[in-house]
C-alpha positions as CSV (number, residue, x, y, z in Angstrom):
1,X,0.0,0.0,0.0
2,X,2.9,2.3,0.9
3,X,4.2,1.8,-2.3
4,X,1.0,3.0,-4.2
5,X,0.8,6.3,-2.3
6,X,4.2,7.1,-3.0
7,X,3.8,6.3,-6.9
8,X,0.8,8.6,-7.0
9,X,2.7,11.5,-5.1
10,X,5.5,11.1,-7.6
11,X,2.5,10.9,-10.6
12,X,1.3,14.2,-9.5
13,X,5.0,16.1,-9.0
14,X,5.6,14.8,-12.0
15,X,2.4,15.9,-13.6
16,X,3.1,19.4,-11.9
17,X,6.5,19.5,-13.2
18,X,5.3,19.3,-16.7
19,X,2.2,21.3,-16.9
20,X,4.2,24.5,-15.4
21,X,7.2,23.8,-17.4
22,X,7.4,27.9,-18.0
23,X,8.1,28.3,-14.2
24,X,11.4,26.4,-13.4
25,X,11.3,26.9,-9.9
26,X,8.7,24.7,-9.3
27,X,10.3,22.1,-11.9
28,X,12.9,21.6,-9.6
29,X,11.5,21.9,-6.4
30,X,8.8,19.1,-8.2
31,X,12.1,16.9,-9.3
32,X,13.5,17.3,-5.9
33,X,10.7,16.0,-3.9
34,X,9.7,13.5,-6.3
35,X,13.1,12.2,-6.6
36,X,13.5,12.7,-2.6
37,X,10.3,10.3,-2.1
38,X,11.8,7.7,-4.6
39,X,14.5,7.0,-2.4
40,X,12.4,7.2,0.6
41,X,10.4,4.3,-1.4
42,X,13.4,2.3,-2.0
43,X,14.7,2.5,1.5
44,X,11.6,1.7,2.8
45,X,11.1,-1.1,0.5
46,X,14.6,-2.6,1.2
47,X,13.9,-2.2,5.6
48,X,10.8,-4.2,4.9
49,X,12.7,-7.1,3.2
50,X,15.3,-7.4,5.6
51,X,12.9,-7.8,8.6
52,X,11.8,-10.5,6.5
């Protein structure tokens, strides 16, 4: 489930990031978060498995 939210998130930043393409203050702050919550996927991911 985790994983889902966080793919949606990075949907919509990424969706954001296009549609105001103009303004490239919010394209990076939109690539920084998104790419900030992909790791926070992948780390939580990996935790998961190794309590496994």
């Amino acid at each position: 489930k985790d994983l889902a939210y966080g793919l949606v998130i990075i949907w919509a930043l990424l969706g954001i990031a296009m549609k105001q393409s103009e303004n490239q203050n919010i394209v990076a702050t939109t690539e920084i978060s998104a790419a900030i919550i992909v790791i926070a996927l992948i780390l939580a991911v990996l935790i998961s498995r190794m309590k496994k």
